[in-house]
N, C-alpha and C positions, 0 to 999 in steps of 0.2 A: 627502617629499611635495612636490609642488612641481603649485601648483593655481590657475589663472586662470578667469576666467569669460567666455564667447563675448561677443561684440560683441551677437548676439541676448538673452541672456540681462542683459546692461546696460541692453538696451530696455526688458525687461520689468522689471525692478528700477525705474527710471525712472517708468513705469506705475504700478506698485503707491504709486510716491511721490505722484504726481499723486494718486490713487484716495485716497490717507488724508490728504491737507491737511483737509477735513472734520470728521476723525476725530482729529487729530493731537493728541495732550495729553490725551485724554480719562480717563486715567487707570485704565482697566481692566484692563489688565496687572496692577495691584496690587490695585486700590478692584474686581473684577467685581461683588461683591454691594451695592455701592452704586449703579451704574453699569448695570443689568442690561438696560435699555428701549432705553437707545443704545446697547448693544452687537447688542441684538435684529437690532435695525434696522444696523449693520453687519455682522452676520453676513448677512443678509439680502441685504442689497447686494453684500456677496461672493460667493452664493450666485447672484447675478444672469449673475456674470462667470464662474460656471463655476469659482472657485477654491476655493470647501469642496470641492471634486473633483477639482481639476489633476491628482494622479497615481492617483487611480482609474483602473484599465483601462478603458478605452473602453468594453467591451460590458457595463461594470456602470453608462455614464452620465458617467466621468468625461473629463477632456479626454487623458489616458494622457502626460502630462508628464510630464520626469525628476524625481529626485530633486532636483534642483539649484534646479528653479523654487521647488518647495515651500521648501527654505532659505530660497531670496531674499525668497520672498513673506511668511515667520513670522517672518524677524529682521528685516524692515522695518515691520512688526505693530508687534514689540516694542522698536523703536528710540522710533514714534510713542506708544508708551504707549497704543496703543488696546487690546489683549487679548492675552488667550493664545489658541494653536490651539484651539477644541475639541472636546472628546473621542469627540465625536457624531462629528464627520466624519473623525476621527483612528482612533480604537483600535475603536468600535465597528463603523463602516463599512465598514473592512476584513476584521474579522473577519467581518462577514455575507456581505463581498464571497470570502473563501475560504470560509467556513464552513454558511454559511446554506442554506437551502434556497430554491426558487425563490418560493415563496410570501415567503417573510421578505424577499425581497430586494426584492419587487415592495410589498410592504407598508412598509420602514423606509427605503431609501434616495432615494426620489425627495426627501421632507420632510427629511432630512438633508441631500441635495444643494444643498435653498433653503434653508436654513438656518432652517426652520421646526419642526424638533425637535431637541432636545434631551437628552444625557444625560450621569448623574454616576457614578462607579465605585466601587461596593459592595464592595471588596477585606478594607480594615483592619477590625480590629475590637478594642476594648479588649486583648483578650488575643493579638491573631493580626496584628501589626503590619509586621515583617517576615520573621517564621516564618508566611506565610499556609496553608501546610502543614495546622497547629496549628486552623484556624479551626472555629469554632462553627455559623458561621448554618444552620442546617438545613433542607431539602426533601424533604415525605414526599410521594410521590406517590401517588393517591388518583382512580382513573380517569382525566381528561381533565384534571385538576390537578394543581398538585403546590400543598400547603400549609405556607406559610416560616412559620419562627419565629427569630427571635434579635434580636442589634443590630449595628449597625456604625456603625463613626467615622471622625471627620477629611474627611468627603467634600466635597471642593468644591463651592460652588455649588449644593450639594441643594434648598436654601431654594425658588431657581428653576424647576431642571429641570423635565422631563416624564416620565421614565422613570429607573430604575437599573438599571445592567450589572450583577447580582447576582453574585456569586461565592458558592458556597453550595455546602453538605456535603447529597448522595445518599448517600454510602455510608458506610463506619464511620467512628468517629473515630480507628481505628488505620489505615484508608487510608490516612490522609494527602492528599497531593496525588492520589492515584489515586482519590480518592472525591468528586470536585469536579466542581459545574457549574456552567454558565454563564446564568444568567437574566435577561431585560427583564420590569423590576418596573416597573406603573405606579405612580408617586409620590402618587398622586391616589388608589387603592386601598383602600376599605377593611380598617383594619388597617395601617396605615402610619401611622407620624409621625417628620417630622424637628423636630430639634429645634436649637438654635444654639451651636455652640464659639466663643466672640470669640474673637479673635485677638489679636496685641500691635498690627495697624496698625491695626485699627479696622474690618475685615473681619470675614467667620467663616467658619469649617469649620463641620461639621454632626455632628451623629449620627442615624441613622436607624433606629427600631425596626420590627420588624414581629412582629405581632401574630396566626399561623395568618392568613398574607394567601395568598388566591386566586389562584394565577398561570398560566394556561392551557400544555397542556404543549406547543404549537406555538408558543411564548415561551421556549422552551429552542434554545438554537443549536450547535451542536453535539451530540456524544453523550451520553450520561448518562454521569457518573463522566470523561468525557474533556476537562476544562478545561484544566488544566493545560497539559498542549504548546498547545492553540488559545493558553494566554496570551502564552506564551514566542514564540508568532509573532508575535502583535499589538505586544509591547514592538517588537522589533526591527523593525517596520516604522516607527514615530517615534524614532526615537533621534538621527535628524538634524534635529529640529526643536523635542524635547523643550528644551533650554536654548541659545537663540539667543544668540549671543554679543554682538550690536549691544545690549541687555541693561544689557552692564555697560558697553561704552562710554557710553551716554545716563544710566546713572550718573554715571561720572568729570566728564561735560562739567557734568554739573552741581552738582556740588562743585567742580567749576573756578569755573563761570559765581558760586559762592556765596561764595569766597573773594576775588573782584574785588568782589563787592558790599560785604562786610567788611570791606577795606581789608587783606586778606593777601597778598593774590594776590604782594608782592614780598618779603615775606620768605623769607629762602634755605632755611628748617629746610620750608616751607609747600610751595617750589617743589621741591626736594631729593623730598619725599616725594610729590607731584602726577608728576613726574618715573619714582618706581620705578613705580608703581601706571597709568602707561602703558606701563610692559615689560607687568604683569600683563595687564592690557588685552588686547594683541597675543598674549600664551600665551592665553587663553581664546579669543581667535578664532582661534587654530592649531591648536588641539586639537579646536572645532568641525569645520572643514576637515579635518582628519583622519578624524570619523566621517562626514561626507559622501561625502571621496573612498574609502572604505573599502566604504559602500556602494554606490555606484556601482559599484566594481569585483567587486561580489557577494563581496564578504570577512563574514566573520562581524564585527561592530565591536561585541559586548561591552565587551572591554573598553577601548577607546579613547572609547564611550561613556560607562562609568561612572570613566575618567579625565577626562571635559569636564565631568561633573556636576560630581566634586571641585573641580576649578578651579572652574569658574562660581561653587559656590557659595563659595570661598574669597575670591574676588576681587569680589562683592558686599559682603562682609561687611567684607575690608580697608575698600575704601574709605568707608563708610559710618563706618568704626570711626575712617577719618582726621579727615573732617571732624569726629568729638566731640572729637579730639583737639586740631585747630586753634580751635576756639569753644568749647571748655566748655560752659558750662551753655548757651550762645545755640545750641545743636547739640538743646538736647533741646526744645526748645519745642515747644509743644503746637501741632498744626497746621502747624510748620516741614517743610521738603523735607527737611533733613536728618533728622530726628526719622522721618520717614516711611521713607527709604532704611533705617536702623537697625535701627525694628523691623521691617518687612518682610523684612529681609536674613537675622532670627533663624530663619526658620521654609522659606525657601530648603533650610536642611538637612536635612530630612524629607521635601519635596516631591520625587517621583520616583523615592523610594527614599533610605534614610539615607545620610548621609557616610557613615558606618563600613561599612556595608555594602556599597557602591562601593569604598572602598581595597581590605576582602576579596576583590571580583571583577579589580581589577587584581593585586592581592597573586597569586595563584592564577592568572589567564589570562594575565597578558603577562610578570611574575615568576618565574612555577613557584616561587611561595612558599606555606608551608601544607602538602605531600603531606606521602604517609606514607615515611619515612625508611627 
């Protein structure tokens, strides 16, 4: 691969930098649920510029940008530590933008576009985490409704949101994946509660029960029993933006920037390991560029995807794990940068999908490891 980015395309990078001096440090890339009113209001403001839309097609509202701008725009997001993409104007909006009906489209996307609604994704659950295959939450439909019953966990952000992209069982539980739909649950609903998973940074995930909640069946997007492939298209439309690699370099800089302030910055064992953990650096931004230019070229990037997750998340974790290594106990302090990089880096492995479960998809799509013999 061998991949540069246009003179145009450095304007705009530029742009986005101006646009987040405001926003820059703000800490919501990690802290969202602390953070939630100025990120409001930055989504907001991005929403101004037509960027929760950049590569929406045109005639669904969005500015019909390539793949490349959206990169540049989400890993200069998460360089400034203002936020993640989300999911509203990501996984949801797309899918309504193939998926939906005219009415849906005309009803959930213009308030997505301003960055004025929101949504959290109802997938995991206690027992149906990464076999969502397996899941529980159930939708009997009952004339002009359908009535959910079950739980689900780990959802980001629930606390917040407006709505949940349900994923929920219509048909048997020996379906499987063929007996799954797709539903916008309002959070607000009677018959809804979330509830709060702290986290180790001092954030949380959520669990969300529902209670025979109410959910109108023109709140279903796609077919009945037909989730599954809608899902598998929605992944693969973020996977170049899912883990932005500027990321972990705005890591590294700042367990650099922490070991000058500690008086390490010159010892050889400190510089030696600052040193590897800049190769690692440069592999996670190659492998990013790898699912970018992969999509652009309309190639399937599976698994080169869930090869940048590996990395990403390995090379968070490294460095994080370095600086306990160079301060001991001044690493875990309560409220320190490093203590924050640490435990936030713990839970990186889960987010997007397991480690283990990424090696499997490389193991299998770029390996041909795993058949039957």
């Amino acid at each position: 691969m061998r991949y540069a980015f246009s003179a145009e395309e450095e304007l705009f990078r530029h742009e986005v930098r101006e646009f987040l001096a405001d926003y820059r440090d703000l800490d919501a890339f990690f802290l969202q649920g602390l953070k939630w009113e100025k990120v409001k209001a930055l989504f907001r403001a991005m929403g101004e510029r037509g960027w929760l839309s950049l590569a929406w097609p045109r005639e669904a509202g969005g500015l019909g940008a390539a793949a490349s701008r959206e990169y540049l725009l989400w890993d200069e997001v998460a360089s400034a530590r203002a936020a993640r993409n989300p999911l509203s104007a990501g996984i949801v909006a797309r899918t309504l933008v193939r998926c939906g009906t005219d009415a849906q489209k005309e009803r959930w996307l213009p308030p997505i576009r301003a960055g004025e609604m929101h949504f959290s994704l109802g997938y995991s659950e206690p027992e149906a985490g990464s076999d969502l295959a397996s899941l529980r939450c159930r939708a009997e439909r009952r004339g002009d409704v359908y009535i959910v019953t079950g739980q689900k966990c780990w959802q980001s952000y629930a606390q917040d949101m407006d709505y949940l992209w349900l994923l929920c069982r219509t048909g048997t539980q020996e379906s499987r994946g063929a007996g799954l739909s797709l539903l916008i649950v309002d959070l607000h609903a009677p018959g809804v509660r979330v509830g709060p998973l702290p986290t180790l940074d001092g954030d949380q995930l959520n669990e969300v029960h529902l209670d025979s909640v109410e959910v109108p069946v023109d709140q279903r997007v796609g077919p009945e029993d037909g989730a599954w492939k809608i899902m598998g298209e929605a992944l693969a439309d973020e996977r170049h933006i899912q883990f932005p690699p500027k990321r972990v370099r705005r890591d590294l800089e700042e367990v650099i920037t922490w070991t000058e302030r500690a008086g390490l910055a010159s010892d050889a064992m400190v510089r030696g390991r600052l040193a590897e953990l800049a190769v690692r650096v440069f592999e996670a931004e190659a492998t990013g560029l790898q699912v970018l230019d992969a999509m652009q070229k309309g190639r399937p990037a599976a698994a080169e995807a869930a090869a940048n997750k590996v990395i990403h998340t390995l090379v968070c974790q490294e460095i994080a794990r370095a600086a306990m290594d160079f301060g001991g106990p001044e690493a875990l302090v309560e409220g320190s940068r490093t203590q924050l990089l640490w435990r936030q880096s713990l839970w990186e492995t889960i987010g997007g999908g397991t480690t283990e479960v990424m090696r499997g998809i490389v193991a299998k799509q770029a390996l041909g490891l795993g058949g039957r013999r």
